[in-house]
MARPA-628783 format. One line per 10 residues: number of its first residue (from 0); their letters; for each residue z, x, y of C-alpha. Coordinates in nm, 2 decimals. Layout:
BEGIN
NUM = a = Z/X/Y; ... .
END
This chain:
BEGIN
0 = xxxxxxxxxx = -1.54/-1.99/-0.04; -1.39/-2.13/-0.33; -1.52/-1.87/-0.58; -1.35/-1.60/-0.31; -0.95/-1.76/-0.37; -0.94/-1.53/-0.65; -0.98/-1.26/-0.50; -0.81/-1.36/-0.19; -0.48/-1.40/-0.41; -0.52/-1.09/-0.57 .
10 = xxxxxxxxxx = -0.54/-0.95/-0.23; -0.24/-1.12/-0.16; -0.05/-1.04/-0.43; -0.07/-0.74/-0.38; 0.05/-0.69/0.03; 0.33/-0.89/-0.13; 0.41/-0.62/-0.43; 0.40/-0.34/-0.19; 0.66/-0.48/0.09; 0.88/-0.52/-0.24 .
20 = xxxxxxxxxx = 0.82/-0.17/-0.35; 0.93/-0.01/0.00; 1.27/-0.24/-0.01; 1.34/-0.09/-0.35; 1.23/0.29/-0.26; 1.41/0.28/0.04; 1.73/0.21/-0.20; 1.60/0.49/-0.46; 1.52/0.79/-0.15; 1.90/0.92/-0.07 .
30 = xxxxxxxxxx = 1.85/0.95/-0.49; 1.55/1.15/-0.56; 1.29/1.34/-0.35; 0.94/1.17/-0.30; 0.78/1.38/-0.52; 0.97/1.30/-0.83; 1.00/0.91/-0.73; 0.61/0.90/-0.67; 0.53/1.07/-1.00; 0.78/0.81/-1.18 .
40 = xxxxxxxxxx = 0.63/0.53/-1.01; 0.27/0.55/-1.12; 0.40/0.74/-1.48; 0.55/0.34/-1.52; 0.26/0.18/-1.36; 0.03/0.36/-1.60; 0.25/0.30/-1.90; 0.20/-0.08/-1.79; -0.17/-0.05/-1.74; -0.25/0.15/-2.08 .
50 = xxxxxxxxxx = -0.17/-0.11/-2.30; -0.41/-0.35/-2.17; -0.66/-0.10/-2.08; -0.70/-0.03/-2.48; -0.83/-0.31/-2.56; -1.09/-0.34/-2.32; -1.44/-0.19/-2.37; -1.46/0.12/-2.12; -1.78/0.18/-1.95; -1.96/0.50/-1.96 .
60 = xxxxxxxxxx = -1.89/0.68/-1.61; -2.15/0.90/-1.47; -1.95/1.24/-1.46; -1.95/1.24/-1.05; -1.83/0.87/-1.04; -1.55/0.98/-1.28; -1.49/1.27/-1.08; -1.48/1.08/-0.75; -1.30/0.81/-0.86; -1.00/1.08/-0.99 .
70 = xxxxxxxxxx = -0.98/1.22/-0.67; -0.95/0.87/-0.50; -0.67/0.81/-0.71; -0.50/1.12/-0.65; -0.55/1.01/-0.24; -0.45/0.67/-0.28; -0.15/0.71/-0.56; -0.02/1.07/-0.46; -0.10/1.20/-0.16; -0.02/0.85/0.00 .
80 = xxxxxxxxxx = 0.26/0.76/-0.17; 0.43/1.11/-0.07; 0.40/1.04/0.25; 0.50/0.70/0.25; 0.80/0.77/0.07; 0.91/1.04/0.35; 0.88/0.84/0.61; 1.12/0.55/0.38; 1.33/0.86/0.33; 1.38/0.78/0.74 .
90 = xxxxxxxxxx = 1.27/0.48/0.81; 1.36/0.13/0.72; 1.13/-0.03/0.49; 1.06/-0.32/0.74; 0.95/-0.09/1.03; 0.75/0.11/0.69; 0.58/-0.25/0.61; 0.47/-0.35/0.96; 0.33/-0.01/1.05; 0.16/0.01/0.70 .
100 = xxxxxxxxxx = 0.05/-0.42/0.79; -0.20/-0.24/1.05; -0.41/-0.09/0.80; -0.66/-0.33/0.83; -0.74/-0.18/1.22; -0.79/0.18/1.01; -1.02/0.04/0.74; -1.20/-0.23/1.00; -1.30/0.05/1.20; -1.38/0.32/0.94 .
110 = xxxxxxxxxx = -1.59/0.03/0.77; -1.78/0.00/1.11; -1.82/0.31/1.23; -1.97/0.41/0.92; -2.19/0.06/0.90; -2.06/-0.03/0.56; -1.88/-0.38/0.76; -2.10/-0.56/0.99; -1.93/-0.60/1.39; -1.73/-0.92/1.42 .
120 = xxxxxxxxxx = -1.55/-0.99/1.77; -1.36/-1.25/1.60; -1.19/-0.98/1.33; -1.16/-0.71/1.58; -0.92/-0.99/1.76; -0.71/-1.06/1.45; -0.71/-0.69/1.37; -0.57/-0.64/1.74; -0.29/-0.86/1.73; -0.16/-0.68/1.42 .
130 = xxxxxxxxxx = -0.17/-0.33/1.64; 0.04/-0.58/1.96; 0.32/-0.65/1.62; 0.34/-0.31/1.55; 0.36/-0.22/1.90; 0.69/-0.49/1.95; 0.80/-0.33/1.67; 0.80/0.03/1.86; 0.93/-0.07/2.16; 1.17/-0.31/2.02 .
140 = xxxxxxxxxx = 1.41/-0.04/2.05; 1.72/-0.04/1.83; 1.70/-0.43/1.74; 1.39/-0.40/1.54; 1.45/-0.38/1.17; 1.74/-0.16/1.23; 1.57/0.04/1.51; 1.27/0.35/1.51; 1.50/0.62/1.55; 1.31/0.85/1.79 .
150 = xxxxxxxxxx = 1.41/1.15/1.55; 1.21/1.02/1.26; 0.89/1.15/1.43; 0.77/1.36/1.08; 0.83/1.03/0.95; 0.61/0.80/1.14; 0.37/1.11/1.14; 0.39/1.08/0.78; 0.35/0.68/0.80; 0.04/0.64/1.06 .
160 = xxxxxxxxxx = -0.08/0.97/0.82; -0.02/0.73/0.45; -0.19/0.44/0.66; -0.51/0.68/0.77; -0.54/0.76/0.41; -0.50/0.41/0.23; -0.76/0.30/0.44; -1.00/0.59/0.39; -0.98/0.54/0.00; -1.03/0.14/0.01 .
170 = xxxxxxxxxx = -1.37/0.19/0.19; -1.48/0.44/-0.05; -1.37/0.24/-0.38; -1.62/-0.02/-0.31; -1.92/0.14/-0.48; -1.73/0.19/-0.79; -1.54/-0.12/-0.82; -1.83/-0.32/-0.75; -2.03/-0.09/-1.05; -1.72/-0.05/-1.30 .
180 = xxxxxxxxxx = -1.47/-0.31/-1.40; -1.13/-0.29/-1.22; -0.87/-0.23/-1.51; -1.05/0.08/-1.68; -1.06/0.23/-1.33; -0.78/0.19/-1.18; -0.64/0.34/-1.51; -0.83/0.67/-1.43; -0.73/0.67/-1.08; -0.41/0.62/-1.19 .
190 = xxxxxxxxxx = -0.37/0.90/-1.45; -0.53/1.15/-1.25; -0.28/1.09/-0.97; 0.05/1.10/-1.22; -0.12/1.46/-1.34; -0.13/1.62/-1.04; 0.22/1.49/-0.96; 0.32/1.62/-1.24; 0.20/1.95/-1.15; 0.29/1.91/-0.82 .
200 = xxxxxxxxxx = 0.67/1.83/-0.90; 0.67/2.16/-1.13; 0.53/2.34/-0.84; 0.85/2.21/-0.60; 1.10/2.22/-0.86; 1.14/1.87/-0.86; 1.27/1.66/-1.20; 1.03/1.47/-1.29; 1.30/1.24/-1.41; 1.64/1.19/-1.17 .
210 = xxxxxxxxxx = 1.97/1.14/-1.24; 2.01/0.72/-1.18; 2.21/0.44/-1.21; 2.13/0.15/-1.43; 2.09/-0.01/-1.09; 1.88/0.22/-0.96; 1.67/0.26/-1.28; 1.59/-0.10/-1.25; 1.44/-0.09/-0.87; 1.26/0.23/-1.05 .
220 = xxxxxxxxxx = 1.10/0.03/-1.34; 1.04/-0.24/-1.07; 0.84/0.00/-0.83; 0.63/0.07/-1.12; 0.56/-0.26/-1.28; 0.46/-0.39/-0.91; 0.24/-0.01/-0.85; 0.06/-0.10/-1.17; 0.03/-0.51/-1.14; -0.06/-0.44/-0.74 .
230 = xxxxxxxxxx = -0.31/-0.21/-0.77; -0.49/-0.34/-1.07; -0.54/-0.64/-0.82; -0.61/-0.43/-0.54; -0.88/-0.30/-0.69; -0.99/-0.61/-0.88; -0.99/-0.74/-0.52; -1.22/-0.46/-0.34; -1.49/-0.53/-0.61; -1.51/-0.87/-0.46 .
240 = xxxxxxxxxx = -1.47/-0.93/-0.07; -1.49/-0.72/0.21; -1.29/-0.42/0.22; -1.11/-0.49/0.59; -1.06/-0.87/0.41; -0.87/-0.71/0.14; -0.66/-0.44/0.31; -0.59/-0.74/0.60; -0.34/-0.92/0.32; -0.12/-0.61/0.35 .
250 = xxxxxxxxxx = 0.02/-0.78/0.63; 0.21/-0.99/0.39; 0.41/-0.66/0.33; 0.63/-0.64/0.64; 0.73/-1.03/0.60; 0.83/-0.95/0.22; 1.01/-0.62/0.30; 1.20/-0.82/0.57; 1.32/-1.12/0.38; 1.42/-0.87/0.09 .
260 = xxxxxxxxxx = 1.65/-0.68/0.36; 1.76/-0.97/0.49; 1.90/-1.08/0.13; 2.04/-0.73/0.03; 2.19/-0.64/0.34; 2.30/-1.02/0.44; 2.21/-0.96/0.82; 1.94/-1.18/1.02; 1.65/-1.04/1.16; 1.60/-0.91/1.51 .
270 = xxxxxxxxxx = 1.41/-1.10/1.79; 1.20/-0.82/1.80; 1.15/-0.79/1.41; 1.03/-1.19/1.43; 0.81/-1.12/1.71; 0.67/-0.83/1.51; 0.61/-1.05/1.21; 0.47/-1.37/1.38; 0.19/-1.12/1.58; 0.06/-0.92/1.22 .
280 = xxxxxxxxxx = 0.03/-1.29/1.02; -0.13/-1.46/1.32; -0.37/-1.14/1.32; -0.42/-1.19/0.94; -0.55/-1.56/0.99; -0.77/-1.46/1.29; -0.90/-1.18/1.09; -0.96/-1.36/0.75; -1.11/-1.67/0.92; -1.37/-1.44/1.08 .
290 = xxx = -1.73/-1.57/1.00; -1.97/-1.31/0.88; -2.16/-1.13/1.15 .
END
């Protein structure tokens, strides 16, 4: 076990960084459209990965792991990070967090069904008490984290969508995070991602770089720094444990995005919210503490 709490930081670490990043794009949406603040996101999280990544000896990909490993990123970075910032665009970031916290359900039972995770009763427990949070959280009504307004449907279409999707891609990194170190990779991944956002941006006639604040430039370099720290671990992490194990820590995201708003908008948290909260960490300790089946 010991040799695992590296990894098991990382993971953490990282459910942390993301709760943070949906505090500050929730700030940035009335600003820019989620196309231009995705493409800035991972531009600034590449720019922070490509220095290190230079000095490092890259391996020599197999042309179909490159290719695959491309289109993970573009999954995982674009297509995923558009949705999620629509439904920030109309959703708190808290209600955002604890939906994205039940991830772990998604990639559990993708890892299953496709017998890459061996059955555990114990996990499916944990897993299920992170679903009864999220399910507080929905019928908490307009006391939880500000309320789910019932006319943000597209956007917790586009959530549960951004959740299906993250989940998908951290089953399917396995293979080539456990046959190619993590920094080089998620360096690829990355690029490929900020290209076809690029391209994607010129094909909506979005900027590719907004009009901000100084402010709001610095919750922009922020939601880069932590897309490039938090995904290098991510990935560093998913070479290492289990990928459910990983993807469980990112209930660690609602509790950060929660405290944050709690700070910046100087207002306690709802009954329901707390409720929420305590049900996805309890679920993360079931779940982690699961012995292998």
């Amino acid at each position: 076990m010991q040799a695992r709490h590296p990894a098991l930081w990382a993971a953490a670490t990282t459910g942390m960084l993301v709760g943070a990043a949906m505090v500050s794009t929730s700030v940035l949406s009335p600003a820019a459209s989620p196309a231009s603040l995705a493409f800035l996101r991972y531009a600034i999280g590449l720019a922070i990965l490509a220095g290190p990544a230079l000095f490092v000896t890259w391996p020599r990909y197999r042309a179909g792991d490159a290719l695959a490993i491309a289109l993970l990123g573009v999954a995982q970075f674009a297509v995923l990070i558009l949705l999620l910032n629509h439904a920030l665009a109309r959703l708190p970031a808290s209600t955002c967090a604890l939906v994205f916290a039940t991830m772990p359900l998604f990639t559990w039972c993708l890892a299953a069904l496709s017998r890459r995770e061996a059955f555990s009763t114990r996990r499916l427990a944990g897993l299920a008490l992170a679903v009864g949070g999220v399910a507080v959280l929905l019928t908490g009504g307009a006391g939880a984290a500000g309320g789910l307004d019932l006319r943000a449907g597209s956007g917790m279409a586009a959530l549960l969508a951004a959740t299906l999707v993250g989940a998908a891609t951290s089953i399917l990194y396995g293979p080539y995070m456990r046959r190619y170190p993590a920094l080089p990779t998620s360096s690829l991944a990355m690029a490929a991602a900020v290209l076809f956002l690029a391209l994607y941006c010129s094909w909506q006639g979005q900027p590719l770089w907004p009009v901000f604040s100084g402010l709001q430039w610095g919750h922009m370099l922020f939601i880069g720094l932590s897309s490039g720290l938090g995904y290098f671990c991510l990935l560093w992490a998913l070479g290492r444990l289990e990928a459910s194990l990983v993807i469980a820590f990112q209930a660690l995201g609602p509790v950060t995005a929660a405290l944050l708003e709690l700070v910046l908008h100087q207002r306690l948290p709802s009954p329901a919210l707390l409720a929420a909260i305590a049900l996805v960490l309890a679920g993360l300790v079931v779940s982690t503490r699961a012995p292998a089946a």
